[in-house]
SEFIZA-3560 file (N, C-alpha, C; in Angstrom, 3 decimals):
REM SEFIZA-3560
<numar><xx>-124.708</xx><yy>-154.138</yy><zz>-25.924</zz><atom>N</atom></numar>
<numar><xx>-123.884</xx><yy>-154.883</yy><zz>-26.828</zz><atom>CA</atom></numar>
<numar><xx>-122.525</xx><yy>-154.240</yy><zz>-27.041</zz><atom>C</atom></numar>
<numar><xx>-122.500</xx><yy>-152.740</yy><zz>-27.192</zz><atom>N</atom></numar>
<numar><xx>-121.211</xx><yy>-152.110</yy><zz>-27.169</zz><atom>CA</atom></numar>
<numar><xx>-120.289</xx><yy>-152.648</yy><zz>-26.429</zz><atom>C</atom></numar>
<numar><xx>-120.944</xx><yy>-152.849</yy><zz>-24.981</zz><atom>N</atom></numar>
<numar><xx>-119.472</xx><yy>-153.093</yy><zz>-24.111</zz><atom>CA</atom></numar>
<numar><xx>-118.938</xx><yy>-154.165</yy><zz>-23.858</zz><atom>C</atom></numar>
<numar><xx>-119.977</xx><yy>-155.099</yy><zz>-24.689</zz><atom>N</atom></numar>
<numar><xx>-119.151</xx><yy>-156.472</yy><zz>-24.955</zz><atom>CA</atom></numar>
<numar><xx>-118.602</xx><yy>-155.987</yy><zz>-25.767</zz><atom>C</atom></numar>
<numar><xx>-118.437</xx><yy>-155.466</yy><zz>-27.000</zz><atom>N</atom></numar>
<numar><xx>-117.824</xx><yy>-155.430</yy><zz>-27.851</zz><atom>CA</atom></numar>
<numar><xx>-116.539</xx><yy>-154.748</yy><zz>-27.051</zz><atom>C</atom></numar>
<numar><xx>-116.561</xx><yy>-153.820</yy><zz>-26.217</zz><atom>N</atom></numar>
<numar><xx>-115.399</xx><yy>-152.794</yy><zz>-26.375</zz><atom>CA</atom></numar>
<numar><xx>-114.707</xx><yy>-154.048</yy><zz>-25.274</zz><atom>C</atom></numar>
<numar><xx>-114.928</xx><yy>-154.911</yy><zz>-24.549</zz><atom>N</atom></numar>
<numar><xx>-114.560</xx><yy>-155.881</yy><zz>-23.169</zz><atom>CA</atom></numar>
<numar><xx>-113.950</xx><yy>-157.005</yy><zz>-24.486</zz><atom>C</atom></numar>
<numar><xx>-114.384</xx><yy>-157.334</yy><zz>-25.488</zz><atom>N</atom></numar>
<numar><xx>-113.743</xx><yy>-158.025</yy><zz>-26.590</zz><atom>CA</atom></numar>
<numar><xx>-112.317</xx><yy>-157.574</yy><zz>-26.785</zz><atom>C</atom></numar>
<numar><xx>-112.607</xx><yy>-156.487</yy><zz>-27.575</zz><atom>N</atom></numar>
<numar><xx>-111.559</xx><yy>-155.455</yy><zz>-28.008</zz><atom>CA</atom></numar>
<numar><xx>-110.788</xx><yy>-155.049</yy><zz>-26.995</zz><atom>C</atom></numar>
<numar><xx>-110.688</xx><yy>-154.903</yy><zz>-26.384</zz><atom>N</atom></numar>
<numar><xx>-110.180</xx><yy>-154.573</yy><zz>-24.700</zz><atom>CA</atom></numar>
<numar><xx>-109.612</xx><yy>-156.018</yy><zz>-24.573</zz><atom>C</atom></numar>
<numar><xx>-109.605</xx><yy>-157.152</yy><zz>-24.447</zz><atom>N</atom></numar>
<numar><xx>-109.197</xx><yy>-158.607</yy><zz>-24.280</zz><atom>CA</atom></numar>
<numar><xx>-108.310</xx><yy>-159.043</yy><zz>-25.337</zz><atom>C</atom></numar>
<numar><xx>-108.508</xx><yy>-158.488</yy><zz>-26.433</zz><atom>N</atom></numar>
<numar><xx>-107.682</xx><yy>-158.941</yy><zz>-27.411</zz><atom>CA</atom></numar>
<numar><xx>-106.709</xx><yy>-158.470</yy><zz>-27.723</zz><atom>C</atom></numar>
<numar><xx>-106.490</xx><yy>-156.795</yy><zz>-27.312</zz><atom>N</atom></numar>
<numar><xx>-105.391</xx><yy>-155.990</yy><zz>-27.537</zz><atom>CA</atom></numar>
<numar><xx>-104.355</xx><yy>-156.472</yy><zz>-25.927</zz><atom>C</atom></numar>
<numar><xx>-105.256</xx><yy>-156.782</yy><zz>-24.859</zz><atom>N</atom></numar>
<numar><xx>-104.369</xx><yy>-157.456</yy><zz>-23.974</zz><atom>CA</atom></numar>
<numar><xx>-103.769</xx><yy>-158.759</yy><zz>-24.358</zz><atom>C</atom></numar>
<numar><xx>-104.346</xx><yy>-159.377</yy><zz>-25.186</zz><atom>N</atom></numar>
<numar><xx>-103.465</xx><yy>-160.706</yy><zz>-25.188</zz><atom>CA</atom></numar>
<numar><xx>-102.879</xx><yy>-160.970</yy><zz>-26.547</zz><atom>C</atom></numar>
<numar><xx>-102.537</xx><yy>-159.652</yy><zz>-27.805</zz><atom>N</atom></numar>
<numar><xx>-101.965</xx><yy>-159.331</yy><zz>-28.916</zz><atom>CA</atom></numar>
<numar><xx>-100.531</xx><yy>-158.750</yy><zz>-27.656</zz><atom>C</atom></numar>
<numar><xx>-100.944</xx><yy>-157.680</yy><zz>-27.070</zz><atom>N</atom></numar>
<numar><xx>-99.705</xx><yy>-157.331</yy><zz>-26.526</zz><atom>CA</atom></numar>
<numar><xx>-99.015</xx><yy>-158.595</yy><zz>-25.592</zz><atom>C</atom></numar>
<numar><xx>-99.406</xx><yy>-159.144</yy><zz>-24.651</zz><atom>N</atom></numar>
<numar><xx>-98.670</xx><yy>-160.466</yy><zz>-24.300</zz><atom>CA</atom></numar>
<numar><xx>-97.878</xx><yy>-161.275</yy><zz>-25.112</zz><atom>C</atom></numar>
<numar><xx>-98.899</xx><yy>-161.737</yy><zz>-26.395</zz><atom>N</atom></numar>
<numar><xx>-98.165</xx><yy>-162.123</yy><zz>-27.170</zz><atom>CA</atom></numar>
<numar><xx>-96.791</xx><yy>-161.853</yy><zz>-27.917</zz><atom>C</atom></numar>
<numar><xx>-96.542</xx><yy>-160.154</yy><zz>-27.999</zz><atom>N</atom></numar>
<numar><xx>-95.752</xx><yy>-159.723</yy><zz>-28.284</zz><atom>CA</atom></numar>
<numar><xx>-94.387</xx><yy>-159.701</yy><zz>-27.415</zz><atom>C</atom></numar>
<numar><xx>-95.296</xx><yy>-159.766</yy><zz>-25.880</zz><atom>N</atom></numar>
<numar><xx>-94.059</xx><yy>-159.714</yy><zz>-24.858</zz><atom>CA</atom></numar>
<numar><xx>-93.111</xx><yy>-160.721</yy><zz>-24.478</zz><atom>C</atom></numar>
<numar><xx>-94.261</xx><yy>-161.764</yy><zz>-25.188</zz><atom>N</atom></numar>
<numar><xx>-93.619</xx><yy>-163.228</yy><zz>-24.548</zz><atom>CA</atom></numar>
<numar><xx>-92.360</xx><yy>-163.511</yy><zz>-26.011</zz><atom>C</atom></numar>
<numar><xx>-92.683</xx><yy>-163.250</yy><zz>-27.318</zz><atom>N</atom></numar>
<numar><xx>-92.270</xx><yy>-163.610</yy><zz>-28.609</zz><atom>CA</atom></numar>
<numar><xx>-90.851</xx><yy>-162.763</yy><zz>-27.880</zz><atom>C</atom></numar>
<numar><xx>-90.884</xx><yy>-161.164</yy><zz>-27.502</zz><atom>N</atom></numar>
<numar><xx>-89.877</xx><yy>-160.846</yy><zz>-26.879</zz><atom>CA</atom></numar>
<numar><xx>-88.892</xx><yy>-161.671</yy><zz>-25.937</zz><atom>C</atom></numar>
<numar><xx>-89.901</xx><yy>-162.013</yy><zz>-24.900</zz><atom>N</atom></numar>
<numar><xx>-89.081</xx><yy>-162.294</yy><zz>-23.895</zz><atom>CA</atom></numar>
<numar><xx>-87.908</xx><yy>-164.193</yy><zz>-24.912</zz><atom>C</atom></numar>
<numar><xx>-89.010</xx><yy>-164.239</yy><zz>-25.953</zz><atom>N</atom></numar>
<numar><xx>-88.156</xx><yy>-166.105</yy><zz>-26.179</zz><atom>CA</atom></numar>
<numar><xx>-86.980</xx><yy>-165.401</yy><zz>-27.134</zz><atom>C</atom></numar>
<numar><xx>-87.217</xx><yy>-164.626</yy><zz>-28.036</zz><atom>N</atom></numar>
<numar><xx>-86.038</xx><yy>-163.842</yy><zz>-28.940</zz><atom>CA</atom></numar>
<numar><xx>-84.856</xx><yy>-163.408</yy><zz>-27.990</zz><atom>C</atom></numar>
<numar><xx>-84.854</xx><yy>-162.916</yy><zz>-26.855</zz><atom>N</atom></numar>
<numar><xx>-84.346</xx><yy>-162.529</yy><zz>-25.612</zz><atom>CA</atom></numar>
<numar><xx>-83.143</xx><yy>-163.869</yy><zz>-24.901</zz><atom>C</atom></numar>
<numar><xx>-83.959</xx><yy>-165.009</yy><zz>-25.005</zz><atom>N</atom></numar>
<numar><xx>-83.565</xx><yy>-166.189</yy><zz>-24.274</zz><atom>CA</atom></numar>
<numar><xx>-82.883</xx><yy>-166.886</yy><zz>-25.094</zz><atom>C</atom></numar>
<numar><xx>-83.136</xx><yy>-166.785</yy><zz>-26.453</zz><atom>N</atom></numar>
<numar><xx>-82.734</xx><yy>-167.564</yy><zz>-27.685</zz><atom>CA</atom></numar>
<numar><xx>-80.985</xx><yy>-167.040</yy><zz>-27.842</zz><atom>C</atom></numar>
<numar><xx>-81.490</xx><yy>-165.522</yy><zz>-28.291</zz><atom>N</atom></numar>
<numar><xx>-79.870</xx><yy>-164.845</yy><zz>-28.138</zz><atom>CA</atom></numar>
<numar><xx>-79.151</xx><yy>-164.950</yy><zz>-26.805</zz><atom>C</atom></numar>
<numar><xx>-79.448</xx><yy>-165.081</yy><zz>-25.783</zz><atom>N</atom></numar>
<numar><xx>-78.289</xx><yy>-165.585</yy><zz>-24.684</zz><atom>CA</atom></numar>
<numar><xx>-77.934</xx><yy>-166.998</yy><zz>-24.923</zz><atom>C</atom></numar>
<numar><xx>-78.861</xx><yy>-167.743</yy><zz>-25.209</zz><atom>N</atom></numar>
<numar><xx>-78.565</xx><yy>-169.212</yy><zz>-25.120</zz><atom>CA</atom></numar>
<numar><xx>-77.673</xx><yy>-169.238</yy><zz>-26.691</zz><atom>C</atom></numar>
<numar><xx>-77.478</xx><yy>-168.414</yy><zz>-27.353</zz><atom>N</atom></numar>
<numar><xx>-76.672</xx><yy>-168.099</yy><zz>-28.856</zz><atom>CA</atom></numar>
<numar><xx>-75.492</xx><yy>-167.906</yy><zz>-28.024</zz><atom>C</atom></numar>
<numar><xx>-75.099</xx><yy>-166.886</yy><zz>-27.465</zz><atom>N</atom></numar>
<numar><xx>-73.926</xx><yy>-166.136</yy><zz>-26.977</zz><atom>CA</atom></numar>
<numar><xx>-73.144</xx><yy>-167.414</yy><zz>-26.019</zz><atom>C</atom></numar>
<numar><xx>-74.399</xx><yy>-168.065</yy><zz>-25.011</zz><atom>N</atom></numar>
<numar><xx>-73.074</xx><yy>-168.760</yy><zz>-24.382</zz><atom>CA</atom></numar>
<numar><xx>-72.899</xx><yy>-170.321</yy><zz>-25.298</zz><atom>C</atom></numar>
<numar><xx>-73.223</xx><yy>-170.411</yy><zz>-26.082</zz><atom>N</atom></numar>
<numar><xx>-73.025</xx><yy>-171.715</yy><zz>-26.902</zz><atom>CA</atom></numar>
<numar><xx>-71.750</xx><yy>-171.464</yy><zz>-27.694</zz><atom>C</atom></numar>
<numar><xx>-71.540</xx><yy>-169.662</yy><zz>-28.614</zz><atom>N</atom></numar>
<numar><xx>-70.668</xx><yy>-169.604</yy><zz>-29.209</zz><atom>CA</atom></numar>
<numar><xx>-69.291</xx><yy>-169.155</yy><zz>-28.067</zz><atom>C</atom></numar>
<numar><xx>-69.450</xx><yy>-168.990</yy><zz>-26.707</zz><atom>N</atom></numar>
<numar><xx>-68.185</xx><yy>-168.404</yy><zz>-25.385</zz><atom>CA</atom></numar>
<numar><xx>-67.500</xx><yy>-169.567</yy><zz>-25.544</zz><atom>C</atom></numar>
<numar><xx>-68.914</xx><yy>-171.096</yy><zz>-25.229</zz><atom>N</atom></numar>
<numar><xx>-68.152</xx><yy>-172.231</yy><zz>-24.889</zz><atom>CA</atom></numar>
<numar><xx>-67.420</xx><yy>-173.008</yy><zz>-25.968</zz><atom>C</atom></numar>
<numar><xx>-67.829</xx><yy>-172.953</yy><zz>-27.052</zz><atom>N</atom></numar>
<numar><xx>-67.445</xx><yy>-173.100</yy><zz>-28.660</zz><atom>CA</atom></numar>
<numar><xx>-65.772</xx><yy>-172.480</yy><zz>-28.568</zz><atom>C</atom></numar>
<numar><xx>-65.604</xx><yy>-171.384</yy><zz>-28.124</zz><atom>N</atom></numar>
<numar><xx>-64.741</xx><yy>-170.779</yy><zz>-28.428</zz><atom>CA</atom></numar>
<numar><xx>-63.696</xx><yy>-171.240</yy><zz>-27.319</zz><atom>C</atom></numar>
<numar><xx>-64.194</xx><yy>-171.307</yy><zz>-26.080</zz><atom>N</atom></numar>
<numar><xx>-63.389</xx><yy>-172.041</yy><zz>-25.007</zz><atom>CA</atom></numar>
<numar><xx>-62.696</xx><yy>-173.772</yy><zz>-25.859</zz><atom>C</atom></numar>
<numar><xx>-63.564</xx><yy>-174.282</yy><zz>-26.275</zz><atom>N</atom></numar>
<numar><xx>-63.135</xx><yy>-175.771</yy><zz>-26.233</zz><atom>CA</atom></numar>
<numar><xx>-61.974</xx><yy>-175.450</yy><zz>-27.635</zz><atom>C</atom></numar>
<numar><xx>-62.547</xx><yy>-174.332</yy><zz>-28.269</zz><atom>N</atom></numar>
<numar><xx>-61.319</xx><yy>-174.477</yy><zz>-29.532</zz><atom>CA</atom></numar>
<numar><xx>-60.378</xx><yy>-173.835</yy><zz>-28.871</zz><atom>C</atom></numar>
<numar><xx>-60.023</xx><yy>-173.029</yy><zz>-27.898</zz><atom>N</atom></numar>
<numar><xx>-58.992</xx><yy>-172.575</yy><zz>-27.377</zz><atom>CA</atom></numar>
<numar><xx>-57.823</xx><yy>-173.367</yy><zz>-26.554</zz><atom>C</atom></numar>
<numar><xx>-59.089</xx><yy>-174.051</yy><zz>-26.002</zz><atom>N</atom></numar>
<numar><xx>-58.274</xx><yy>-175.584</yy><zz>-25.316</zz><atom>CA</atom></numar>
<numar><xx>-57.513</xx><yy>-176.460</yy><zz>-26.526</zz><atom>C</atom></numar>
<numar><xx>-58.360</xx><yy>-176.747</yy><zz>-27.380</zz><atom>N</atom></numar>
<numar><xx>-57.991</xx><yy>-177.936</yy><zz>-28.239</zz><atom>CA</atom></numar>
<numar><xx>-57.182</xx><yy>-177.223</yy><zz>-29.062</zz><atom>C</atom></numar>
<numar><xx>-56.645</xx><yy>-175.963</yy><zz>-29.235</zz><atom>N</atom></numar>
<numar><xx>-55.551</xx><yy>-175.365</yy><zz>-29.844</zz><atom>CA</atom></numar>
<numar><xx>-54.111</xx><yy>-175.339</yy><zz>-29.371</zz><atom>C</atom></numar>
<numar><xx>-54.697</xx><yy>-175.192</yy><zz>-28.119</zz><atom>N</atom></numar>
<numar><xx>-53.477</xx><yy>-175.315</yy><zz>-26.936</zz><atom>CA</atom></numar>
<numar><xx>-52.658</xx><yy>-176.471</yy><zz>-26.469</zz><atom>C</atom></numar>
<numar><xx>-53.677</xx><yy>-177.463</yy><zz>-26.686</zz><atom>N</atom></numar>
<numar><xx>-53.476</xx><yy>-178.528</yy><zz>-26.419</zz><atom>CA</atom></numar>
<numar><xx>-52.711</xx><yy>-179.923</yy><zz>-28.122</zz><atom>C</atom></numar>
<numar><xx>-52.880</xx><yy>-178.980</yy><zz>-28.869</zz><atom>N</atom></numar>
<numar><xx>-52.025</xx><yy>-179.424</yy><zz>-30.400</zz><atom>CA</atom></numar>
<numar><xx>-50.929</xx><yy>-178.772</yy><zz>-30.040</zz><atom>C</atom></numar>
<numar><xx>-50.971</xx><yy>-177.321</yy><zz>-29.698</zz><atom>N</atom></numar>
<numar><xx>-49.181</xx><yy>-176.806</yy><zz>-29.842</zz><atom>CA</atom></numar>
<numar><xx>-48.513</xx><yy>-177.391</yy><zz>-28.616</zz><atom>C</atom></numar>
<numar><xx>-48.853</xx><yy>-178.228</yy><zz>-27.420</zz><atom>N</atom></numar>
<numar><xx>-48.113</xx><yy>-178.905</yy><zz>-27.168</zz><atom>CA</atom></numar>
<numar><xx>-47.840</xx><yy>-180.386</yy><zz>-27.196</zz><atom>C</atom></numar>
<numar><xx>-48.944</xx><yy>-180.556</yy><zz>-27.899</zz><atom>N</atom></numar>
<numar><xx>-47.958</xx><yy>-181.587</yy><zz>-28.436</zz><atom>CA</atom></numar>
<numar><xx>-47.406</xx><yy>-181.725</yy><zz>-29.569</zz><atom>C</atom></numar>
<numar><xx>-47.395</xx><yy>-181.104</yy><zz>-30.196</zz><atom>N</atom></numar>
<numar><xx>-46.664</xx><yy>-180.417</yy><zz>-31.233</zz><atom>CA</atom></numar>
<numar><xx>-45.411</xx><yy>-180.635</yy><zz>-30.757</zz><atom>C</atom></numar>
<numar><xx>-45.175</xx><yy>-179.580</yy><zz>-29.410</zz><atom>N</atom></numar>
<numar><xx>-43.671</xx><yy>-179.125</yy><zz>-29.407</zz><atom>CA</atom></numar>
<numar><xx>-43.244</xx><yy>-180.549</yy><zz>-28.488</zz><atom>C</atom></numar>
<numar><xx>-44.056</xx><yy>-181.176</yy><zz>-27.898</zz><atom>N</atom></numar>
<numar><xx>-43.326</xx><yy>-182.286</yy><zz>-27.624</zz><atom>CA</atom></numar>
<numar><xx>-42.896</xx><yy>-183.305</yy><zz>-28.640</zz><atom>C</atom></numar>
<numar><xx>-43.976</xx><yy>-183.638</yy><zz>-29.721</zz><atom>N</atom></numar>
<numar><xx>-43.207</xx><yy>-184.910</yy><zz>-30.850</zz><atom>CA</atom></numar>
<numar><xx>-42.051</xx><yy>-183.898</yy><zz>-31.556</zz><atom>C</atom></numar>
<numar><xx>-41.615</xx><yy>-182.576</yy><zz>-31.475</zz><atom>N</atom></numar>
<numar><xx>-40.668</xx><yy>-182.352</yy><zz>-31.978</zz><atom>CA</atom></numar>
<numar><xx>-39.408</xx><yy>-182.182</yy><zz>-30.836</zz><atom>C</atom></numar>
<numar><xx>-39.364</xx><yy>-182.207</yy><zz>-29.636</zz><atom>N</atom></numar>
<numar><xx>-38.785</xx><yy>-182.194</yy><zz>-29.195</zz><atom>CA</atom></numar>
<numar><xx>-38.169</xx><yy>-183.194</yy><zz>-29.081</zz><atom>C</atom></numar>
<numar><xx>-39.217</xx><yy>-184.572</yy><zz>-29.164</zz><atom>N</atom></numar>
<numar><xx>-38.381</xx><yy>-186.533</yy><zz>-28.566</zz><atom>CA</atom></numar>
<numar><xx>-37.954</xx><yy>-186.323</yy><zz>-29.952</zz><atom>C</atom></numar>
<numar><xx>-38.007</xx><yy>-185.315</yy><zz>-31.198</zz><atom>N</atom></numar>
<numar><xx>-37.625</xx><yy>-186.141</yy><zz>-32.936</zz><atom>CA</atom></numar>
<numar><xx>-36.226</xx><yy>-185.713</yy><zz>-32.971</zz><atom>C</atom></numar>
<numar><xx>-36.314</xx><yy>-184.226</yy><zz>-32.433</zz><atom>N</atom></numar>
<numar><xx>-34.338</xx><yy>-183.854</yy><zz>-32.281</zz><atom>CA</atom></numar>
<numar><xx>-34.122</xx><yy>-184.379</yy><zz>-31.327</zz><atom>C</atom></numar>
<numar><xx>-34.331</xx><yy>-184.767</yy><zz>-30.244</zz><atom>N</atom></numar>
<numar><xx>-33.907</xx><yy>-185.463</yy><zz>-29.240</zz><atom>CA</atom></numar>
<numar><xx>-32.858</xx><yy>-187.118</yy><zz>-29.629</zz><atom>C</atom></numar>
<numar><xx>-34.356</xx><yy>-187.573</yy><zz>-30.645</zz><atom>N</atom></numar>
<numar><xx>-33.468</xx><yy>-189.346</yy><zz>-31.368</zz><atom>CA</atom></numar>
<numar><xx>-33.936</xx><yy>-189.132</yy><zz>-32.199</zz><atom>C</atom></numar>
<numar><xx>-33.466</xx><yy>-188.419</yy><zz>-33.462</zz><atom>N</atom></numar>
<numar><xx>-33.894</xx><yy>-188.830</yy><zz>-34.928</zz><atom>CA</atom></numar>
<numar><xx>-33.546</xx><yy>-189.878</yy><zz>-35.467</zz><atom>C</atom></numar>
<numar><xx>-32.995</xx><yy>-190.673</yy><zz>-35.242</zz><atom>N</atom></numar>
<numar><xx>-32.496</xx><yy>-192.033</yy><zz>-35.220</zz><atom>CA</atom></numar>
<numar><xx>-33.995</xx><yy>-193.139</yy><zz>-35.143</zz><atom>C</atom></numar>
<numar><xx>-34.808</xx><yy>-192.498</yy><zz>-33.563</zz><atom>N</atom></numar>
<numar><xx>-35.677</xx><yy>-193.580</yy><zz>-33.571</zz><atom>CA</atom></numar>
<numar><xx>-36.356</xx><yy>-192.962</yy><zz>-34.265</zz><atom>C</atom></numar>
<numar><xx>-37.167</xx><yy>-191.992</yy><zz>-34.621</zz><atom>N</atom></numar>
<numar><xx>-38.296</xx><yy>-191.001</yy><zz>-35.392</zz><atom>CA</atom></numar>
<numar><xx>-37.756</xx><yy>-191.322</yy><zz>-36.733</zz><atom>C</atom></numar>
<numar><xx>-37.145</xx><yy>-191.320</yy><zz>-37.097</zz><atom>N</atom></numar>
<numar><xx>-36.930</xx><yy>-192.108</yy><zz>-38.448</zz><atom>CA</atom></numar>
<numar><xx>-37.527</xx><yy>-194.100</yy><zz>-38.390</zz><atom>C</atom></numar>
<numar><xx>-37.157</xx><yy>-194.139</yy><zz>-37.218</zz><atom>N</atom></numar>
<numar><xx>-37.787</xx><yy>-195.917</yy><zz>-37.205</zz><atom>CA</atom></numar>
<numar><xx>-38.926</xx><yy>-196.218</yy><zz>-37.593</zz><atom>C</atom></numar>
<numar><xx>-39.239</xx><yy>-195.381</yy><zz>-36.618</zz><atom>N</atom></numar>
<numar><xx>-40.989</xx><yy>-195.343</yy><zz>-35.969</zz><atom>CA</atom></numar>
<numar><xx>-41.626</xx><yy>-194.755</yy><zz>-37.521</zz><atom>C</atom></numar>
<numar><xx>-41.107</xx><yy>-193.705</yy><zz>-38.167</zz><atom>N</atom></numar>
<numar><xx>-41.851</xx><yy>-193.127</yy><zz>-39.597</zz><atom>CA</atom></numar>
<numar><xx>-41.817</xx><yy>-194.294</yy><zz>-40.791</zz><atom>C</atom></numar>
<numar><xx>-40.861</xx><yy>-195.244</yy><zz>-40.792</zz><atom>N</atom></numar>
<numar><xx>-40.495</xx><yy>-195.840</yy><zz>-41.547</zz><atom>CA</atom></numar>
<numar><xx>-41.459</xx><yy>-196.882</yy><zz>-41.138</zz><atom>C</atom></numar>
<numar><xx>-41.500</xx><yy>-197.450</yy><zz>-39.988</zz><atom>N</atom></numar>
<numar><xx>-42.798</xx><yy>-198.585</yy><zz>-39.972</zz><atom>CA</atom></numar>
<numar><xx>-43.535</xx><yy>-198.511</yy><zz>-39.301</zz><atom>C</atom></numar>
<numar><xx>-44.136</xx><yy>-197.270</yy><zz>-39.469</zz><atom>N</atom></numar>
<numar><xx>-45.677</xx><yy>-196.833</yy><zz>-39.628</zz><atom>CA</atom></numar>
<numar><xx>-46.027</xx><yy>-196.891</yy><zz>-41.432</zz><atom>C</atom></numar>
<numar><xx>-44.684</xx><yy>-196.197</yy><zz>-41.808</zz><atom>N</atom></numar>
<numar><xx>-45.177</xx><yy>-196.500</yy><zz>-43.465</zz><atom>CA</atom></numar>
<numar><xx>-44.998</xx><yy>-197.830</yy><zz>-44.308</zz><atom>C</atom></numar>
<numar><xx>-44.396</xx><yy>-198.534</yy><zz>-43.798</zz><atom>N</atom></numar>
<numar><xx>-44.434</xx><yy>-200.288</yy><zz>-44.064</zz><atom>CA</atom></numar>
<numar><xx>-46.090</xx><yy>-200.564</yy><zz>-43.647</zz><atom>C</atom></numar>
<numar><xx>-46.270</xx><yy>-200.308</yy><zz>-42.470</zz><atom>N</atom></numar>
<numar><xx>-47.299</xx><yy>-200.859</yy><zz>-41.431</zz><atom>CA</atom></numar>
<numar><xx>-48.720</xx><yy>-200.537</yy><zz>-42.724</zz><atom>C</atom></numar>
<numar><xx>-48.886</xx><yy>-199.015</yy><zz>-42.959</zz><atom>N</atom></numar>
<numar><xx>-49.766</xx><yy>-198.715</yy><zz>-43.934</zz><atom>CA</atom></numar>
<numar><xx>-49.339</xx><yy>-199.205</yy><zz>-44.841</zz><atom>C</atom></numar>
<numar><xx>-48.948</xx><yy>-199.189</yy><zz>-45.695</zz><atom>N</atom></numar>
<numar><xx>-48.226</xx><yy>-199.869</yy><zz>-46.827</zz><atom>CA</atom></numar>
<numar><xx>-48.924</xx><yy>-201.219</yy><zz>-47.120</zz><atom>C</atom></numar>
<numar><xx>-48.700</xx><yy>-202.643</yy><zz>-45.979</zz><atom>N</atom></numar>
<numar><xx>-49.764</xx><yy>-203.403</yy><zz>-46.021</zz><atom>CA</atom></numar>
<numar><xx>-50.926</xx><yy>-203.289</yy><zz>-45.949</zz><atom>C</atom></numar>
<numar><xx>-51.393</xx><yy>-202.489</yy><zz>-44.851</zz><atom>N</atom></numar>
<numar><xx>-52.506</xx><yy>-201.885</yy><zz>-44.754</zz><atom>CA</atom></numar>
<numar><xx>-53.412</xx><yy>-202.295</yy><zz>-46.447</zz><atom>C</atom></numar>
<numar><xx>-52.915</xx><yy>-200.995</yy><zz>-46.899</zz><atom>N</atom></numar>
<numar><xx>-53.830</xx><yy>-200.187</yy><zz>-48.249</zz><atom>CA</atom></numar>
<numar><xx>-53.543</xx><yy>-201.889</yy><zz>-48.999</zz><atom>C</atom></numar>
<numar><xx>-52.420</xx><yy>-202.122</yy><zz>-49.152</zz><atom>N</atom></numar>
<numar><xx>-52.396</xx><yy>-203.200</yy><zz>-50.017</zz><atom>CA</atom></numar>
<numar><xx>-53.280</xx><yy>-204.699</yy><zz>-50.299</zz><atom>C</atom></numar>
<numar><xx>-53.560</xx><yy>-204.745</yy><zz>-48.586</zz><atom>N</atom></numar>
<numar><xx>-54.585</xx><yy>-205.536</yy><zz>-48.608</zz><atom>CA</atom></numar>
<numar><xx>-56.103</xx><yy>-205.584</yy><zz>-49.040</zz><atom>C</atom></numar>
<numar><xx>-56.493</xx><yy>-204.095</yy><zz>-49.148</zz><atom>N</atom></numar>
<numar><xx>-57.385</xx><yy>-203.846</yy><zz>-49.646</zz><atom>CA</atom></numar>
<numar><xx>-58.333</xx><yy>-203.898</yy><zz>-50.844</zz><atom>C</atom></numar>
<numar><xx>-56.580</xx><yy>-203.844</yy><zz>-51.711</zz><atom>N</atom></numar>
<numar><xx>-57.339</xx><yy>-204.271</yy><zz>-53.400</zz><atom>CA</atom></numar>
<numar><xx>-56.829</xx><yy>-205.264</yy><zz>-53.316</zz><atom>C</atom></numar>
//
C-alpha cells in the first residue's frame, strides 16, 4: 500500500510542479503580448501625432497664405453652425 501511496505522492508533486510551469510559462506570454500591444499603442500615437503637426502647419500655412479666404470659410462655418444649433430648440 505504501507505494501506491508514495506513486500518488510522486504524481501529484509532478503535476503541482507542471502546473506551476505552465501558470509560468502563460504569465510569460501575457507580459509579451502586454509589451507589444503598449510598442504598437505607442507607434499609432506617434503617427497620429505626426500626422496633426502637419496638418497643423499646413491649415496655417493656406491661413497666412489668404486670410482673406480663412476668414470666409470661419465665418460660414459659423453661420453654417449657427443654424445648425438653432434648429434644434
Amino acid at each position: 500500500m505504501s507505494r501506491n501511496a508514495d506513486g500518488i505522492a510522486g504524481n501529484t508533486k509532478d503535476v503541482t510542479d507542471d502546473v506551476k510551469a505552465f501558470g509560468h510559462d502563460v504569465l510569460k506570454l501575457a507580459n509579451s503580448i502586454g509589451a507589444e500591444a503598449r510598442s504598437r499603442a505607442d507607434d499609432i500615437g506617434d503617427s497620429a501625432r505626426d500626422q496633426t503637426k502637419a496638418a497643423y502647419a499646413n491649415v496655417k500655412a493656406q491661413v497666412s497664405g489668404n486670410p482673406a479666404m480663412a476668414l470666409g470659410i470661419a465665418a460660414g462655418v459659423g453661420i453654417l453652425v449657427g443654424f445648425l444649433l438653432k434648429g434644434r430648440h
